[in-house]
N, CA, C and O atoms as CSV, one atom per row, in Angstrom:
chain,resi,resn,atom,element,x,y,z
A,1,UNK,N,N,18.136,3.257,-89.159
A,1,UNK,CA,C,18.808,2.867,-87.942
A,1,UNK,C,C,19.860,3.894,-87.576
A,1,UNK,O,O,20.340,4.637,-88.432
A,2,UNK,N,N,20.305,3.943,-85.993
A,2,UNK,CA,C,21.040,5.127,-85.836
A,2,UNK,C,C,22.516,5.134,-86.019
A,2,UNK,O,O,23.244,6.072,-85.695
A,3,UNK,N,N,22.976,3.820,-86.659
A,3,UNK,CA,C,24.218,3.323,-87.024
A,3,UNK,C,C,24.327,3.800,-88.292
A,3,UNK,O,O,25.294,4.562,-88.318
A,4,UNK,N,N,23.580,3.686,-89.816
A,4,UNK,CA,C,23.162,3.838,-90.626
A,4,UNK,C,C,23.480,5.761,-91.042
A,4,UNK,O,O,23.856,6.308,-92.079
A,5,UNK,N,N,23.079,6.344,-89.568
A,5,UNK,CA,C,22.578,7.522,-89.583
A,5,UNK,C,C,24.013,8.601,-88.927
A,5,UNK,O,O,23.753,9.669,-88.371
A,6,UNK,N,N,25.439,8.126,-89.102
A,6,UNK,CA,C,26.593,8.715,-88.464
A,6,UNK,C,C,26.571,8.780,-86.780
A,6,UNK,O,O,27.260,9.574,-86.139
A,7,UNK,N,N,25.767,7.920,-86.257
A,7,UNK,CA,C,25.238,8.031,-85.079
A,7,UNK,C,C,24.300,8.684,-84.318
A,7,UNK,O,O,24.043,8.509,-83.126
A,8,UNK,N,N,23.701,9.621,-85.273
A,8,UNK,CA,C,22.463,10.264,-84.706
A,8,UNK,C,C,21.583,9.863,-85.499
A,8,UNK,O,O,21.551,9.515,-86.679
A,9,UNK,N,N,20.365,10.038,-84.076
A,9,UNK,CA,C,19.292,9.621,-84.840
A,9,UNK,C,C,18.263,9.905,-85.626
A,9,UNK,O,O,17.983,11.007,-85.156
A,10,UNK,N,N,17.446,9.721,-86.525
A,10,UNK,CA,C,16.869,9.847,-87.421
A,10,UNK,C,C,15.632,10.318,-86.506
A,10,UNK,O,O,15.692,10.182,-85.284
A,11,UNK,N,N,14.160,11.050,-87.338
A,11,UNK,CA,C,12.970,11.533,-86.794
A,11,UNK,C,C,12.177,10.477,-86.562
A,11,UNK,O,O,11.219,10.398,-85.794
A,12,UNK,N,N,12.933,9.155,-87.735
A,12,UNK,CA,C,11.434,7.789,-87.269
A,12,UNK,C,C,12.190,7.053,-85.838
A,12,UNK,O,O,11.347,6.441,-85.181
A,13,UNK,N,N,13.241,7.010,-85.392
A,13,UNK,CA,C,13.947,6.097,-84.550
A,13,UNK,C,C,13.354,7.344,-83.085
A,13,UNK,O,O,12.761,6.989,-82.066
A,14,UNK,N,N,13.792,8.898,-83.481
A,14,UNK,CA,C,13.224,9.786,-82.409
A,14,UNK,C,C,11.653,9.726,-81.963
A,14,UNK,O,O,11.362,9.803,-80.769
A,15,UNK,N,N,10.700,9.592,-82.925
A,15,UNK,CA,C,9.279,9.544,-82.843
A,15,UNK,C,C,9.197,8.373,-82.283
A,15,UNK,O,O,8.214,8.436,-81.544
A,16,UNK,N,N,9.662,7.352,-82.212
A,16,UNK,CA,C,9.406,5.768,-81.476
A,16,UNK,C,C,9.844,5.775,-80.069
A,16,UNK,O,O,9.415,5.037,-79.182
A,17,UNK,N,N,10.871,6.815,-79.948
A,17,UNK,CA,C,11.596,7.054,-78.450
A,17,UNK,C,C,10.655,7.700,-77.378
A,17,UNK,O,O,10.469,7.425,-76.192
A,18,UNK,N,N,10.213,8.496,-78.070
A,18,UNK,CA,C,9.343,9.481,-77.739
A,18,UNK,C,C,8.220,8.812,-76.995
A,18,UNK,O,O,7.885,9.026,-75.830
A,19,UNK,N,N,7.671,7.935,-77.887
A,19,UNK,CA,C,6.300,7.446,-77.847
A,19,UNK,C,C,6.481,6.026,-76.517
A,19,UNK,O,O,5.599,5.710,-75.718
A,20,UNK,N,N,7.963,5.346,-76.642
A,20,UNK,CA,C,8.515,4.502,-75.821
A,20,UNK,C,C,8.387,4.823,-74.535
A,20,UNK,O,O,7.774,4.201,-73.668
A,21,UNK,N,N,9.380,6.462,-74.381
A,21,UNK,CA,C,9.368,6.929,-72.804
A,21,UNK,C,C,8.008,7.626,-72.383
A,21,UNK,O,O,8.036,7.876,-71.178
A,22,UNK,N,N,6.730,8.052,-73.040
A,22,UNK,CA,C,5.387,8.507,-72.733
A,22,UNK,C,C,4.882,6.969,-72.072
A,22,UNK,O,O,4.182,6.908,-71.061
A,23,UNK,N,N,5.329,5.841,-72.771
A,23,UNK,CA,C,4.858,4.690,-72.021
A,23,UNK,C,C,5.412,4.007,-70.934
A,23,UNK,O,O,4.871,3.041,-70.398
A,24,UNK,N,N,6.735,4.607,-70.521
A,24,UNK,CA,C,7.107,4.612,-69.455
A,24,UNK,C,C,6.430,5.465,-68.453
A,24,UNK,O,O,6.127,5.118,-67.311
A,25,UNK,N,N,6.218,6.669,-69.025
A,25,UNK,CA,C,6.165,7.892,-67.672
A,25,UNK,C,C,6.966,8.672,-67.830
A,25,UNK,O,O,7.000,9.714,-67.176
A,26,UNK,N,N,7.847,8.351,-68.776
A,26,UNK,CA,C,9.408,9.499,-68.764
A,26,UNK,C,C,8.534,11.099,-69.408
A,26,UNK,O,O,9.067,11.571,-70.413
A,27,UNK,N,N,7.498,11.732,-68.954
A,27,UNK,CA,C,7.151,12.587,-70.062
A,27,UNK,C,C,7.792,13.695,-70.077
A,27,UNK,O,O,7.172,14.524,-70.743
A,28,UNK,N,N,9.201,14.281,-69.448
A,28,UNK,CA,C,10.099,15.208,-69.790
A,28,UNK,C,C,10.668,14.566,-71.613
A,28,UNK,O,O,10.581,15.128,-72.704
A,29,UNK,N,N,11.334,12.936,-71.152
A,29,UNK,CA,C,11.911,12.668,-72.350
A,29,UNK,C,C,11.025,12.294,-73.282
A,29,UNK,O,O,11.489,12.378,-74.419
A,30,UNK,N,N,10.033,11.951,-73.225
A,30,UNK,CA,C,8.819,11.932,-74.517
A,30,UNK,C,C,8.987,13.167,-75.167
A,30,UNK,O,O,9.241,13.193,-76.371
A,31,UNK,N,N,8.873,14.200,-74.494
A,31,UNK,CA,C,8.719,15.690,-74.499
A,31,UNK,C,C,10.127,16.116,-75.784
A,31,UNK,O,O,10.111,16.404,-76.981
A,32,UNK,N,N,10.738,16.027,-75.202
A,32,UNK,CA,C,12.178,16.237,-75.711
A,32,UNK,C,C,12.681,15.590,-76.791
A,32,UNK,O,O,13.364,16.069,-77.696
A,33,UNK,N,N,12.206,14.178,-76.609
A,33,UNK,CA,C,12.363,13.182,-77.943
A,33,UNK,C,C,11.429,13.500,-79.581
A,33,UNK,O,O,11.600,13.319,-80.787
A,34,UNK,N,N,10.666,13.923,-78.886
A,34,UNK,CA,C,9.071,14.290,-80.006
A,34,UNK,C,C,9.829,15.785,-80.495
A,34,UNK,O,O,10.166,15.935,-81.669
A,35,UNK,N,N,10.029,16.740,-79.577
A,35,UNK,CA,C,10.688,18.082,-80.559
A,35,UNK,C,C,12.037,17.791,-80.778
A,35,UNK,O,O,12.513,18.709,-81.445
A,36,UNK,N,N,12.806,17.006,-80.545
A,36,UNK,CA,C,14.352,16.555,-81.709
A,36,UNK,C,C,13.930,15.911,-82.966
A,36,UNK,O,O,14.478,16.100,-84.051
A,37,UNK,N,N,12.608,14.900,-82.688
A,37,UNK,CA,C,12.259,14.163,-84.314
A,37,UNK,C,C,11.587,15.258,-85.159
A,37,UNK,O,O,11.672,15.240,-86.387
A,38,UNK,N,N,10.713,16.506,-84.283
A,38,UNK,CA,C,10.562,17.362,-85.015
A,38,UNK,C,C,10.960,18.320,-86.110
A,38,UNK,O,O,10.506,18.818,-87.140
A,39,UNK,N,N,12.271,18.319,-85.200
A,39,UNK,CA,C,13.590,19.501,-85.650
A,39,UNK,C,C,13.889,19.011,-86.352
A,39,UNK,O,O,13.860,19.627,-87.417
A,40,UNK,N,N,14.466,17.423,-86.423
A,40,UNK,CA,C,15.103,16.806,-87.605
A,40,UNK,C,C,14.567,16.703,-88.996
A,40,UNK,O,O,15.241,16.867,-90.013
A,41,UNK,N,N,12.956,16.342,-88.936
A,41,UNK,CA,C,11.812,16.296,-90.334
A,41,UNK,C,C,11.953,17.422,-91.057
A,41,UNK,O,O,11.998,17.455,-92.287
A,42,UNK,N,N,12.082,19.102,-89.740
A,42,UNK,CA,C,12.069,20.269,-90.629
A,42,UNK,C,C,13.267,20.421,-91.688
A,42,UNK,O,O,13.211,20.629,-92.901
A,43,UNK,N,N,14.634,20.209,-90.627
A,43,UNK,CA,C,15.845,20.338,-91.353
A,43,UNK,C,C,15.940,18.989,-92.575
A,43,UNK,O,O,16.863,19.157,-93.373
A,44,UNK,N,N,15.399,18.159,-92.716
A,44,UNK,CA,C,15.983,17.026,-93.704
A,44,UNK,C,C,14.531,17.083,-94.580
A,44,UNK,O,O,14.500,16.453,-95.637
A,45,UNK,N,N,13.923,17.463,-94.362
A,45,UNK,CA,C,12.416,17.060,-95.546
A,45,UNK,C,C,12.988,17.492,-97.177
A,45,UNK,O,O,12.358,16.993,-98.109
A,46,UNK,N,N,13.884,18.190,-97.428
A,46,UNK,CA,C,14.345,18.539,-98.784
A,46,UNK,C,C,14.702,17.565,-99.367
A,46,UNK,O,O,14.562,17.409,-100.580
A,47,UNK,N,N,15.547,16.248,-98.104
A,47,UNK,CA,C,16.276,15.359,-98.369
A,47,UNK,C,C,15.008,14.017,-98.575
A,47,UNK,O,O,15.124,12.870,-99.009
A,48,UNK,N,N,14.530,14.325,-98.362
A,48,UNK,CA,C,13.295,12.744,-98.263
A,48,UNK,C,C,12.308,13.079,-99.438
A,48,UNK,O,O,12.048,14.109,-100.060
A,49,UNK,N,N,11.796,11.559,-99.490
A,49,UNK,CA,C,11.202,11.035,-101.041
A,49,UNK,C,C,9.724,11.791,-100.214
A,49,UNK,O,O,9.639,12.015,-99.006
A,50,UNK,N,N,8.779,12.047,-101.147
A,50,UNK,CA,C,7.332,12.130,-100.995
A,50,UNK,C,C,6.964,11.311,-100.100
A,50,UNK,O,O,6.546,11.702,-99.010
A,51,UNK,N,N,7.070,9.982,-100.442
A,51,UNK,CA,C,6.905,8.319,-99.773
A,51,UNK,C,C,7.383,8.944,-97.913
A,51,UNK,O,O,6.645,9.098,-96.940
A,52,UNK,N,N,8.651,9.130,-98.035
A,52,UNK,CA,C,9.228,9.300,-96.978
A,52,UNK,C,C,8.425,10.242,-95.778
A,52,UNK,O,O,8.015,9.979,-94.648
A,53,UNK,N,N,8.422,11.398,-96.576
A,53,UNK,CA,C,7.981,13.060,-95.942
A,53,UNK,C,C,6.279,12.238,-95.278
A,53,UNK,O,O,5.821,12.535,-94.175
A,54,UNK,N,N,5.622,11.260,-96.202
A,54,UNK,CA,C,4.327,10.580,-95.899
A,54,UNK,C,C,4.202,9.899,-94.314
A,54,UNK,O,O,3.347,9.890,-93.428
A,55,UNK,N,N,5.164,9.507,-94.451
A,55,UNK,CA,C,5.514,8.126,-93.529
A,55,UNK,C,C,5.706,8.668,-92.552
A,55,UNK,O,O,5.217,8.318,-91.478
A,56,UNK,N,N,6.485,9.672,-92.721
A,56,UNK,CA,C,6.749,10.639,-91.129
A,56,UNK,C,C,6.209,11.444,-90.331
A,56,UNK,O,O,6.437,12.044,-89.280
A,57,UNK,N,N,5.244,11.270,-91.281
A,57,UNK,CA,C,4.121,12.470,-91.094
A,57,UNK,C,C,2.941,11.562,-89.922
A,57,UNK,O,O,2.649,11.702,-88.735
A,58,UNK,N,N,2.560,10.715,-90.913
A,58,UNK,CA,C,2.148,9.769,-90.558
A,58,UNK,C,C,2.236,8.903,-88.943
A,58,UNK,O,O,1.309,8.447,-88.273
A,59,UNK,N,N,3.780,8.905,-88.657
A,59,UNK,CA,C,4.599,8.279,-87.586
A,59,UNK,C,C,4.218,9.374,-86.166
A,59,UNK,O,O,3.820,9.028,-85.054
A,60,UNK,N,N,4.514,10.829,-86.696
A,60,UNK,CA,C,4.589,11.810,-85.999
A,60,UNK,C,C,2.831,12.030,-85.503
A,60,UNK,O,O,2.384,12.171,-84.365
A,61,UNK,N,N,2.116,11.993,-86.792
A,61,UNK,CA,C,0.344,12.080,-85.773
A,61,UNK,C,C,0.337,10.956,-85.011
A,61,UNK,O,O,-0.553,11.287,-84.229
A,62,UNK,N,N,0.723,9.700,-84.602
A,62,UNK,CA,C,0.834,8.326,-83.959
A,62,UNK,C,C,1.563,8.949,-82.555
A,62,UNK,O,O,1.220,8.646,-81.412
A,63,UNK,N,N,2.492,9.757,-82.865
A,63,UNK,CA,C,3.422,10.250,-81.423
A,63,UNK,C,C,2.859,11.058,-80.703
A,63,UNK,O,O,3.022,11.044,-79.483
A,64,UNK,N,N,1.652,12.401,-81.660
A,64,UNK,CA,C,0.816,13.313,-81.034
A,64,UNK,C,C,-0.234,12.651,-80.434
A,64,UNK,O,O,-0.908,13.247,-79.594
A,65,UNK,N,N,-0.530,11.255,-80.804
A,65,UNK,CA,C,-1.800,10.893,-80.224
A,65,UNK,C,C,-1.462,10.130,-78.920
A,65,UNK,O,O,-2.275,10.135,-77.996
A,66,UNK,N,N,-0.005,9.321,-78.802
A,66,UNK,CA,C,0.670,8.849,-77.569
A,66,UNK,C,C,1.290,9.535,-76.502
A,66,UNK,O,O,1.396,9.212,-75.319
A,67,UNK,N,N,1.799,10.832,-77.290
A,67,UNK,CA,C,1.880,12.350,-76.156
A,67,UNK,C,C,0.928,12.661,-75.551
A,67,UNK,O,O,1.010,12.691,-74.323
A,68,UNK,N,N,-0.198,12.969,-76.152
A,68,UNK,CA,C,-1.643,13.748,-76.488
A,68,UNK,C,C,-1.353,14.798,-76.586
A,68,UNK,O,O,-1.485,15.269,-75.457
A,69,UNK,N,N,-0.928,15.740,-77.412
A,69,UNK,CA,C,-0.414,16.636,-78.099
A,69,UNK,C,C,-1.843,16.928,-79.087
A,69,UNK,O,O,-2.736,16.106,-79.292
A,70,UNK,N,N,-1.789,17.980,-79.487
A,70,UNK,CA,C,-2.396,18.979,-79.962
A,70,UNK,C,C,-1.598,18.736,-81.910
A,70,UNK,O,O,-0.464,18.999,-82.310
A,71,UNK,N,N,-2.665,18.220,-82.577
A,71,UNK,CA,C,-1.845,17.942,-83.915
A,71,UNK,C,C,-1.009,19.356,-84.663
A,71,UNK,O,O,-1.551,20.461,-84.700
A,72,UNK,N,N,0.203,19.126,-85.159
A,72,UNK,CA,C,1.210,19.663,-85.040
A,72,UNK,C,C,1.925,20.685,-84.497
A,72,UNK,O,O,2.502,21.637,-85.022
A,73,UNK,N,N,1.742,20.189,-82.856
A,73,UNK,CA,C,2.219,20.791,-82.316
A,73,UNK,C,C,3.670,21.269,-82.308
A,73,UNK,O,O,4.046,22.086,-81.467
């Protein structure tokens, strides 16, 4: 959660945003939301369990397929 998180948000709370505003129509902020959860997985993956690095991975092909993005893009 992004309370949890010093107030920013995490790559799973960004990948859900992402995937939220593509179902709006927002696809600038889909756009934008999908490469901040990106940026964040690269910079913190040292910090996350196997389990974790899985899950996000996981979350993130779910966001490429609601973008329609090109897998890891």
């Amino acid at each position: 959660m992004i309370q949890n998180n010093h107030g920013q948000a995490s790559a799973r709370e960004l990948f859900y945003l992402a995937m939220c505003h593509r179902h709006l129509g927002d696809i600038a902020k889909a756009d934008d939301g999908y490469a901040r959860a990106v940026h964040w997985l690269e910079n913190h993956r040292g910090q996350l369990t196997p389990d974790e690095v899985k899950r996000l991975n996981t979350l993130r092909a779910q966001a490429e397929k609601v973008l329609e993005l090109k897998p890891g893009k």
